[in-house]
C-alpha positions as CSV (number, residue, x, y, z in Angstrom):
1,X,0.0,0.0,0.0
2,X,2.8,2.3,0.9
3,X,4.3,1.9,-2.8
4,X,1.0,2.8,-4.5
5,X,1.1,5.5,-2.0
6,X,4.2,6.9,-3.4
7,X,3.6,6.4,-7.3
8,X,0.5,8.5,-7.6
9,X,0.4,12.6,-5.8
10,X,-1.5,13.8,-3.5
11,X,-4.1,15.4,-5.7
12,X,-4.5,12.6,-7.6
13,X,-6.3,10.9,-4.7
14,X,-8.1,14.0,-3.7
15,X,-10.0,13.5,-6.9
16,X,-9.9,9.9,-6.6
17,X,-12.1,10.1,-3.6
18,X,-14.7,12.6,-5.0
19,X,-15.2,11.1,-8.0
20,X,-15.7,7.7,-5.7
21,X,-18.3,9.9,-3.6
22,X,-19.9,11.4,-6.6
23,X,-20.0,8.2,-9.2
24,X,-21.3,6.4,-6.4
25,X,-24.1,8.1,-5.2
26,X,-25.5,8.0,-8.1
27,X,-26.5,4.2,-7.6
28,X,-28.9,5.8,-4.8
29,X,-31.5,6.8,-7.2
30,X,-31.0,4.1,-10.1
31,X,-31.0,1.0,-8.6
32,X,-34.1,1.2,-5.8
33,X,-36.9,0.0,-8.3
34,X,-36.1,-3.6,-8.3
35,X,-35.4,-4.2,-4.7
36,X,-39.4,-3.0,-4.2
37,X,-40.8,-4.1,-7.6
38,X,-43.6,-6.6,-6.4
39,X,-44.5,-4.3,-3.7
40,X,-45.2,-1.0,-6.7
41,X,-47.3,-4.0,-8.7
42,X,-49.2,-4.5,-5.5
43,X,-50.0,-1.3,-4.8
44,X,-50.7,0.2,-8.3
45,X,-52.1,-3.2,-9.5
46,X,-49.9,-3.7,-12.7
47,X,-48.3,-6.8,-14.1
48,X,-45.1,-8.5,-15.3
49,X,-44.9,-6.8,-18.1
50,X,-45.8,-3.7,-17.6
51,X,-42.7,-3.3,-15.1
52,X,-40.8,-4.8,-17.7
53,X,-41.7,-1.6,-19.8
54,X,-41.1,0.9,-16.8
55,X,-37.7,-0.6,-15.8
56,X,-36.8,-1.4,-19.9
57,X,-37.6,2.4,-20.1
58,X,-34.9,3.8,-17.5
59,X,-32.5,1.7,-19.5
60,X,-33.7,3.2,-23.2
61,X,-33.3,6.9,-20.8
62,X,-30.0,5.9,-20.0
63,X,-28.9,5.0,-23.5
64,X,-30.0,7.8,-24.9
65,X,-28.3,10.0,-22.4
66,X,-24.9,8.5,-22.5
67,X,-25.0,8.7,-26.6
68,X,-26.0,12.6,-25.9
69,X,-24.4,13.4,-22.7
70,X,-20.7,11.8,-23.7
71,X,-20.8,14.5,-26.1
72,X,-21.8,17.5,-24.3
73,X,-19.2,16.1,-21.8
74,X,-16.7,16.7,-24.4
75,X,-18.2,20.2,-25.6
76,X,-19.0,22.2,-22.3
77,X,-16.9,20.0,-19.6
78,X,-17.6,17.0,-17.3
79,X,-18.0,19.3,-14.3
80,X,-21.7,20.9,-15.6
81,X,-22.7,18.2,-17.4
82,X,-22.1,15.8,-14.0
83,X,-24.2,18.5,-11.2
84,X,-27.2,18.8,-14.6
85,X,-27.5,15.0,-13.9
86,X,-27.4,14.8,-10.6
87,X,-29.9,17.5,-9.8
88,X,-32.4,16.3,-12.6
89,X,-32.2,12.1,-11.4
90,X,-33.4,13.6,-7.9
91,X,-36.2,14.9,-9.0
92,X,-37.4,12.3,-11.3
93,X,-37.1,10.0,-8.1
94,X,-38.9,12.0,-5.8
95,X,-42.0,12.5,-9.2
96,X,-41.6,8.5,-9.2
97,X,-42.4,8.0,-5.4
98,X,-45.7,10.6,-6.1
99,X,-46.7,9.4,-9.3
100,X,-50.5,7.8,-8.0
101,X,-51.0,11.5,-7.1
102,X,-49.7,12.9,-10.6
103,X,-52.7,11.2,-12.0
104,X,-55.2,13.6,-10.7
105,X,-53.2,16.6,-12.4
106,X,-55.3,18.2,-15.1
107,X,-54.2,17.3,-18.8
108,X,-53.4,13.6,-17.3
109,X,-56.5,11.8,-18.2
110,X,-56.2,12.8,-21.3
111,X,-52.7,12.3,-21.8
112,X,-52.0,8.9,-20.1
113,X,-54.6,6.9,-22.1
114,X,-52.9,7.5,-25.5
115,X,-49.6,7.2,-24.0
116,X,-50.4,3.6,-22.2
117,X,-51.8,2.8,-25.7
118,X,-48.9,3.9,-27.7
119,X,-46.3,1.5,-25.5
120,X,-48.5,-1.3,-26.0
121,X,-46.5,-1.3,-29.4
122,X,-43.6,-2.3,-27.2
123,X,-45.1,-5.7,-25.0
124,X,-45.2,-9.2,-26.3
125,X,-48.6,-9.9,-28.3
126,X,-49.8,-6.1,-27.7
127,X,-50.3,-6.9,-24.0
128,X,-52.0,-3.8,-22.2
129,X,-50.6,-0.7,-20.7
130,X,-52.1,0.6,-17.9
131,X,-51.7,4.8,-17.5
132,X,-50.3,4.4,-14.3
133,X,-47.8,2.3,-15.9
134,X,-47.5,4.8,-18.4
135,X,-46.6,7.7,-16.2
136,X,-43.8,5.4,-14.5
137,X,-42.1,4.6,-18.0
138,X,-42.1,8.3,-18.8
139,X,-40.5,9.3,-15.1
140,X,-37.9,6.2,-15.6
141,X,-37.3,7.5,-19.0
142,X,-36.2,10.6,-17.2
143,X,-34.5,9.6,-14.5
144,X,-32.6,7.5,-17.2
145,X,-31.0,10.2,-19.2
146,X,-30.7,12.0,-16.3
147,X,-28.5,9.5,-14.8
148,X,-26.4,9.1,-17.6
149,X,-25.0,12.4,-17.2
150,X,-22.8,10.5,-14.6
151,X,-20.2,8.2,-16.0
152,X,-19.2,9.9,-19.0
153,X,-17.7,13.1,-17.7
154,X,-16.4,10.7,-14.5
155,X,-14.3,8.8,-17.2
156,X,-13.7,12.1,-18.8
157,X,-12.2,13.6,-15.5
158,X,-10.1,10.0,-14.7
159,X,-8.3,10.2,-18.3
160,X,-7.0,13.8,-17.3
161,X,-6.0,12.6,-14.1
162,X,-4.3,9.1,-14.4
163,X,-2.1,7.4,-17.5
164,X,-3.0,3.9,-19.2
165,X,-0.7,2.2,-16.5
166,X,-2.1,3.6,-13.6
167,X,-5.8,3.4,-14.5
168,X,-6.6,-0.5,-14.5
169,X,-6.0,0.0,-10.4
170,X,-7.5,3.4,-10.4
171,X,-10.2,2.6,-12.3
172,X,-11.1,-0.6,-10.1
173,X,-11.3,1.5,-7.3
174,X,-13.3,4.0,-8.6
175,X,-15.7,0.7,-9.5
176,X,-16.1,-0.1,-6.5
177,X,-17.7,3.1,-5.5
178,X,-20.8,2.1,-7.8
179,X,-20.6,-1.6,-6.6
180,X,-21.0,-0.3,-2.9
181,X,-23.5,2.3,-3.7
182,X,-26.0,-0.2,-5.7
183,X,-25.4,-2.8,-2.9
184,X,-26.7,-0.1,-0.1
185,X,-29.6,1.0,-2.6
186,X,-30.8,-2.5,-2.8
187,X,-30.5,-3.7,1.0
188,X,-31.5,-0.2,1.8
189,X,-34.3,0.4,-0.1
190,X,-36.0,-3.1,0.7
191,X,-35.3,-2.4,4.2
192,X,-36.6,1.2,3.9
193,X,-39.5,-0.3,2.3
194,X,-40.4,-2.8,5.5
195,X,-39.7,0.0,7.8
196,X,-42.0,2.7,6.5
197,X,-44.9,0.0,5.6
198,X,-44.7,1.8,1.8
199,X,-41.9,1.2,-1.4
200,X,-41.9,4.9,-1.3
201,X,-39.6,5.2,1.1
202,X,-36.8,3.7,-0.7
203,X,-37.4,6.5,-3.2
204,X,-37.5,9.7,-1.3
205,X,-34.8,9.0,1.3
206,X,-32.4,8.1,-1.7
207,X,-33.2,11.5,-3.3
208,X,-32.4,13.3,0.0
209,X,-28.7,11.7,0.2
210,X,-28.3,12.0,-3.4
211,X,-28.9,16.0,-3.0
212,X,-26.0,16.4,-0.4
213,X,-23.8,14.3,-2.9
214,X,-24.9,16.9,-5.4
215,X,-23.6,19.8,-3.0
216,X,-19.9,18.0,-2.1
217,X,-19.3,17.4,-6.0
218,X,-20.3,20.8,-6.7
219,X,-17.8,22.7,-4.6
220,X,-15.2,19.8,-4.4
221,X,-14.4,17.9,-7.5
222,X,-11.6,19.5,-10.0
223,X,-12.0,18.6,-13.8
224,X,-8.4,18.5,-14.3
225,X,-4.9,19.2,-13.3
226,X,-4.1,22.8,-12.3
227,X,-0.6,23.9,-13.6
228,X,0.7,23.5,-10.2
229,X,-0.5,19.9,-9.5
230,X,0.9,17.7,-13.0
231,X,-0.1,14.9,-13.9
232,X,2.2,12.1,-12.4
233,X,3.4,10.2,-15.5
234,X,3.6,9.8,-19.1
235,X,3.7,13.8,-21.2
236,X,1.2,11.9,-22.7
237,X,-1.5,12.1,-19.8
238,X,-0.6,16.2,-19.4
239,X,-1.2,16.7,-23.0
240,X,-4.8,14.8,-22.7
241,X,-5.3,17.0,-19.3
242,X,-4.6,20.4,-20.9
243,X,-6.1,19.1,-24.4
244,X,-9.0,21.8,-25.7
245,X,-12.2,21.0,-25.8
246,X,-13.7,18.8,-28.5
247,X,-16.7,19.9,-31.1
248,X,-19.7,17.5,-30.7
249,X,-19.5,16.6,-34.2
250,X,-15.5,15.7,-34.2
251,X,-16.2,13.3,-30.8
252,X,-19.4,11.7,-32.8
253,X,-17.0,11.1,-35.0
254,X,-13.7,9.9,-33.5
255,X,-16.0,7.6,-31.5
256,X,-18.3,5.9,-34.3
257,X,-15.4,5.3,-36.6
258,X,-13.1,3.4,-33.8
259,X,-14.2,-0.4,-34.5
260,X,-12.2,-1.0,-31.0
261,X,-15.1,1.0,-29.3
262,X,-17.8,-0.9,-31.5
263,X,-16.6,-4.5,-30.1
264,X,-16.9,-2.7,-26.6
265,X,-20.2,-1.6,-26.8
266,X,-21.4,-5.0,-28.2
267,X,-19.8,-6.6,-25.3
268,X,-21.7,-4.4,-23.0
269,X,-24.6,-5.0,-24.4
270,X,-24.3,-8.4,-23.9
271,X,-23.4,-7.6,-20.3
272,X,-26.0,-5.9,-19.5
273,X,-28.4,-8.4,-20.2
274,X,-27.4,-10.6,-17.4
275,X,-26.5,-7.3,-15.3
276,X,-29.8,-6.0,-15.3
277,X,-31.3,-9.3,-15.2
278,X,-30.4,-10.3,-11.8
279,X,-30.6,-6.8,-10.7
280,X,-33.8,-6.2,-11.6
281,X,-35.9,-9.7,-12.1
282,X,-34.0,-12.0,-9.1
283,X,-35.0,-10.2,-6.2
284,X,-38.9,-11.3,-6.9
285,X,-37.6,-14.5,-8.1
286,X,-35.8,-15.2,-4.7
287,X,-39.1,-14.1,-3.0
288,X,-41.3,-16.8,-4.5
289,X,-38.7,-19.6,-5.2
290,X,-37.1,-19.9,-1.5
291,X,-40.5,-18.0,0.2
292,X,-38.3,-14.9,0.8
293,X,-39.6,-11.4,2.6
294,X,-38.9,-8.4,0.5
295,X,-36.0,-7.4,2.9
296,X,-34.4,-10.8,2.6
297,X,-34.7,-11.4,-1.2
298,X,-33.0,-7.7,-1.2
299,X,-30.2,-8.7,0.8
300,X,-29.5,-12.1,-1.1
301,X,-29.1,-10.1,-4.1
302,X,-27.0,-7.3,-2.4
303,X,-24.2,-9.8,-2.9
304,X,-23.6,-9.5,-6.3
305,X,-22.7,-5.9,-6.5
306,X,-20.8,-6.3,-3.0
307,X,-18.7,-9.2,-4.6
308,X,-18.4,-7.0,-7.7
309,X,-16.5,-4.0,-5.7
310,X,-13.7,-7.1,-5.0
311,X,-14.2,-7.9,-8.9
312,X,-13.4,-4.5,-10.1
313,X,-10.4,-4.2,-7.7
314,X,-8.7,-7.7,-8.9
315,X,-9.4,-7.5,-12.2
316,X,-8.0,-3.9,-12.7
317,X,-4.9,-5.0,-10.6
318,X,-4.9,-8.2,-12.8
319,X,-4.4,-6.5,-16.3
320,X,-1.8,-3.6,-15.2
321,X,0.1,-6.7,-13.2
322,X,0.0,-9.2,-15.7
323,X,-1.1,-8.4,-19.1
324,X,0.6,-5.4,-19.8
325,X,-2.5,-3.7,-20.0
326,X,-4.4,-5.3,-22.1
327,X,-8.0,-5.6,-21.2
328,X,-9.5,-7.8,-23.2
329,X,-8.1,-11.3,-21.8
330,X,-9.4,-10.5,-18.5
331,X,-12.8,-9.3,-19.7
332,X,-13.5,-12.6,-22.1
333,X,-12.6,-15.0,-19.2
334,X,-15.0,-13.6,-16.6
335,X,-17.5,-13.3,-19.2
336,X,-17.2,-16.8,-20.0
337,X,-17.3,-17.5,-16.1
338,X,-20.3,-15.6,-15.7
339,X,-22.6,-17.1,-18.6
340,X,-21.2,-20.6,-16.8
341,X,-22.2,-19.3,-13.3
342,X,-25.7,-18.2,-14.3
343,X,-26.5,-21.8,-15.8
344,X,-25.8,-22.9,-12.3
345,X,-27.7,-20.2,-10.8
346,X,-30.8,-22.3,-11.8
347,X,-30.1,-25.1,-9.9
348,X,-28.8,-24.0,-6.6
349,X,-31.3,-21.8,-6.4
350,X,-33.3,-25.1,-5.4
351,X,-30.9,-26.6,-3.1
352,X,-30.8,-23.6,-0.8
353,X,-30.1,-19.8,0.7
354,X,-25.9,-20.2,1.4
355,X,-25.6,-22.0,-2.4
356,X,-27.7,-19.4,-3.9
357,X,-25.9,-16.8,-2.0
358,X,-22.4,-18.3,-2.9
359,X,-23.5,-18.3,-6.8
360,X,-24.7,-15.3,-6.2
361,X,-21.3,-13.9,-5.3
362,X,-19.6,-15.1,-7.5
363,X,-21.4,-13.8,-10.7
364,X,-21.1,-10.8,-9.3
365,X,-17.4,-11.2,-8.6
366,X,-16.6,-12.0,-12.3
367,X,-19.7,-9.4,-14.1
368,X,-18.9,-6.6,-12.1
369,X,-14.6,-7.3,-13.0
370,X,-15.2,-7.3,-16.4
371,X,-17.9,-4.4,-16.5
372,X,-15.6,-1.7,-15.3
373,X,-12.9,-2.8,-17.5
374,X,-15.0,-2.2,-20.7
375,X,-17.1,0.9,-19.7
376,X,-14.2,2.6,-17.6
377,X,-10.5,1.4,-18.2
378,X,-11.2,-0.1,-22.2
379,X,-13.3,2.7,-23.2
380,X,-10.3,5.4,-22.4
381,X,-7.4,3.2,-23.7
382,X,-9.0,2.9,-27.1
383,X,-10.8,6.8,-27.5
384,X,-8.9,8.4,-30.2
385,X,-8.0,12.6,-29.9
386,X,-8.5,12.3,-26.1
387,X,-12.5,12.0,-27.0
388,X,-12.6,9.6,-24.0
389,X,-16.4,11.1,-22.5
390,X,-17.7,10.4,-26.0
391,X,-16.4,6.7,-26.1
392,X,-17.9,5.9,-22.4
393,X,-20.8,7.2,-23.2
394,X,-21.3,5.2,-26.4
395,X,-20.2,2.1,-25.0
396,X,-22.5,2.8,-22.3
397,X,-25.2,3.3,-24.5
398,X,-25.3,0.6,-26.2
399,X,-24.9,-1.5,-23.0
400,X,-28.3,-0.1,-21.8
401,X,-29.9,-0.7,-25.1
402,X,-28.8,-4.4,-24.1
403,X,-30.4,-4.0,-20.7
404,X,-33.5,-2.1,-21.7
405,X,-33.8,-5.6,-24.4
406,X,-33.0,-7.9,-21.6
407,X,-36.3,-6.5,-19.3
408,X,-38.2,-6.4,-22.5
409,X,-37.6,-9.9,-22.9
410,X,-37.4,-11.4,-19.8
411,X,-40.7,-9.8,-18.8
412,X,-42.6,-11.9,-22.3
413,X,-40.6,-15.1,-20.9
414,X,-41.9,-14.7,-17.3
415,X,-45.2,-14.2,-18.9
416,X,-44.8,-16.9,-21.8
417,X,-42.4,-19.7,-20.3
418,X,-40.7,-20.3,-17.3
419,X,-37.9,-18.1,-15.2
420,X,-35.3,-21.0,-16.2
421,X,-35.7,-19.9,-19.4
422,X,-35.0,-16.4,-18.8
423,X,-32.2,-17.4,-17.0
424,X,-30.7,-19.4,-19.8
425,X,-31.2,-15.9,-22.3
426,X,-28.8,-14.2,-20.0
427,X,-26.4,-17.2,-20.2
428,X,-26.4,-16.6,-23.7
429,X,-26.1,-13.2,-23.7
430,X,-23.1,-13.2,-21.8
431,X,-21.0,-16.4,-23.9
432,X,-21.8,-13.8,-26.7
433,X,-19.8,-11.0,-25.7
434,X,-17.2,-12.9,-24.3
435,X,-16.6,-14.2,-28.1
436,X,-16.9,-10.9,-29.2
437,X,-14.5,-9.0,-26.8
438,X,-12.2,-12.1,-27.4
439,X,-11.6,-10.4,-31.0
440,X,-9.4,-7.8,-29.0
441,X,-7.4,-10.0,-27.2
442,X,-3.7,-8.6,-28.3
443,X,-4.8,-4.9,-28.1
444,X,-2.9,-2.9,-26.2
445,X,-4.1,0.9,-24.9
446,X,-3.6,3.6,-27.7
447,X,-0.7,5.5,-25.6
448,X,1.3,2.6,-25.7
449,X,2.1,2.7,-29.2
450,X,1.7,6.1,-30.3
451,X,2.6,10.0,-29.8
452,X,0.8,13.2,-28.6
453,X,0.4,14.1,-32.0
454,X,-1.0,10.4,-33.3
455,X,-3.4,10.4,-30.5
């Protein structure tokens, strides 16, 4: 610890630590929906599917935010962009919690009908919408693009501040910051839930932390470098740091042209599909398949994204140690462990809560690892002309398309089949991107090989 101490200055960690404070609140207001998701379709008397549309609609939010958002990161700075998120995602939670009372706003019966009509479009065999429903999709939607105004100026501000060799351990700290924060939003807000007697709870307290992270990123977090606190490292990283800002069009197009970033984001997408599946659909499985409370089917499920904070950190540590920096070997072999782990998921699920809980674990262990790799450490070693907010958020959006699919789906085959089949979709989904981040197995980070000038 002492020697990692020493090889990175002073401010470095100051901004280490508020971007961990920062990134990670965000998880406050983005993960609460699935911990309570039976008790919302209990109380507002909707189905299956119609939370699959609410919770594939945060994701579509979410895409679309990081393919816009990445960009104005790049044009106006990662700072503004960052606090504009932060401040709108509260909102749109605390609109969530009160959404039964939006109803009786004027304009809203005349408005939700059409609306709840329009996503039917969007369910297996036309199933109905009902304009409750409605109103949540549109308020996820928002707090979606609201909350994608989070990782792509975070990754913008960690390219200025570390070099390729120092962020696969920087970056898997900064990962775990998420992990944590999602694990405390899903115990929390299932525990929040059985406390106050009502799911909304485990919106509105979120929103009330999530404003005084708001307030410490606001006055605390530095973009980049001053001239008096360099870079420590490669001329490289200073140039990136002191780099102007990029036009929207030249990071649109420095990001959709770089096939690198294209295998990334397919990989994502992929990952996302079993992210968001046992995020979102396995606390209500837990509840019914081992006659789980709420609470207790939260807290199995915390241990995915708990494992997944000692993912990030070993698998970050792992390519910087041992492959030179290259990603990609890591990524494709937890992939491949996880799509194995969630076949077994299945069938422990049967035998009991400490098997179950193991598996558990250990998908998130091996998901989590090779998320932060793609979305965070990848997505800056292959941006080209520094345009590292743009890449993030691309290859974020297309990992939410994949997530935003994955509810889709899994809702009709909840509806249709059985949840072992669902389960075996995410399998899939995950063997898929392993074989297509595979493709980059011998690619090295873009400062490796070339200049200032080339880059």
């Amino acid at each position: 610890m002492a020697k990692l101490s020493r090889e990175f200055t002073r401010p470095q960690w100051r901004t280490l630590v508020v971007l961990w404070v920062t990134y990670g609140s965000f998880y406050l207001c983005r993960v609460n929906v699935g911990p309570v998701r039976t008790a919302i379709e209990k109380d507002l008397a909707i189905g299956a599917v119609e939370m699959g549309v609410v919770l594939g609609s945060l994701k579509i939010g979410y895409a679309i935010g990081e393919l816009v958002n990445g960009q104005l990161a790049e044009r106006f700075g990662p700072k503004r962009v960052l606090i504009f998120g932060m401040v709108g995602s509260l909102f749109a939670n605390v609109l969530f919690a009160f959404a039964a009372s939006l109803i009786a706003f004027p304009g809203m019966a005349t408005v939700l009908p059409p609306a709840a009509q329009w996503l039917t479009h969007f369910t297996p065999a036309g199933s109905s919408i009902a304009p409750i429903a409605a109103l949540l999709a549109f308020l996820a939607f928002l707090n979606g693009y609201f909350q994608a105004a989070g990782w792509p100026p975070t990754v913008k501000v960690m390219s200025n501040w570390f070099t390729a060799h120092q962020r696969g351990r920087m970056m898997g700290v900064l990962g775990t910051s998420y992990q944590l924060g999602s694990a405390l939003t899903i115990s929390g807000a299932g525990l929040l839930a059985t406390a106050f007697g009502n799911w909304r709870a485990a919106f509105l307290v979120p929103a009330s932390l999530f404003l005084i992270a708001t307030v410490h990123a606001l006055f605390r977090l530095r973009e980049k470098p001053g001239d008096e606190e360099p870079v420590a490292g490669t001329p490289v990283a200073v140039a990136k740091a002191t780099a102007p800002r990029l036009p929207v069009r030249q990071a649109i197009w420095l990001t959709i042209t770089n096939p690198r970033i294209w295998i990334l984001a397919v990989g994502l997408f992929g990952l996302d599909v079993v992210r968001y599946g046992f995020l979102d659909w396995a606390p209500g499985h837990l509840q019914k398949a081992q006659d789980s409370g709420l609470s207790a089917a939260a807290l199995k499920t915390d241990v995915l994204p708990l494992a997944g904070a000692a993912g990030a950190l070993v698998s970050g540590w792992l390519t910087d140690r041992y492959f030179q920096s290259r990603r990609a070997p890591v990524i494709a072999i937890l992939l491949l462990a996880v799509g194995a782990l969630t076949l077994g998921y299945s069938r422990v699920v049967e035998i009991g809560v400490v098997p179950t809980v193991a598996c558990l674990a250990a998908i998130g262990f091996c998901l989590y690892g090779a998320q932060i790799l793609i979305v965070g450490t990848a997505a800056q070693d292959f941006a080209r002309g520094g345009a590292t907010a743009a890449a993030a958020g691309f290859i974020d959006f297309m990992g939410y398309t994949g997530a935003f699919a994955g509810d889709i789906v899994t809702g009709w085959l909840l509806k249709t089949r059985t949840f072992g089949t669902a389960i075996t979709f995410w399998a899939a989904a995950a063997f898929v991107a392993a074989a297509c981040v595979a493709t980059l197995w011998r690619a090295r980070p873009l400062e490796d090989t070339r200049s200032v000038t080339e880059l």
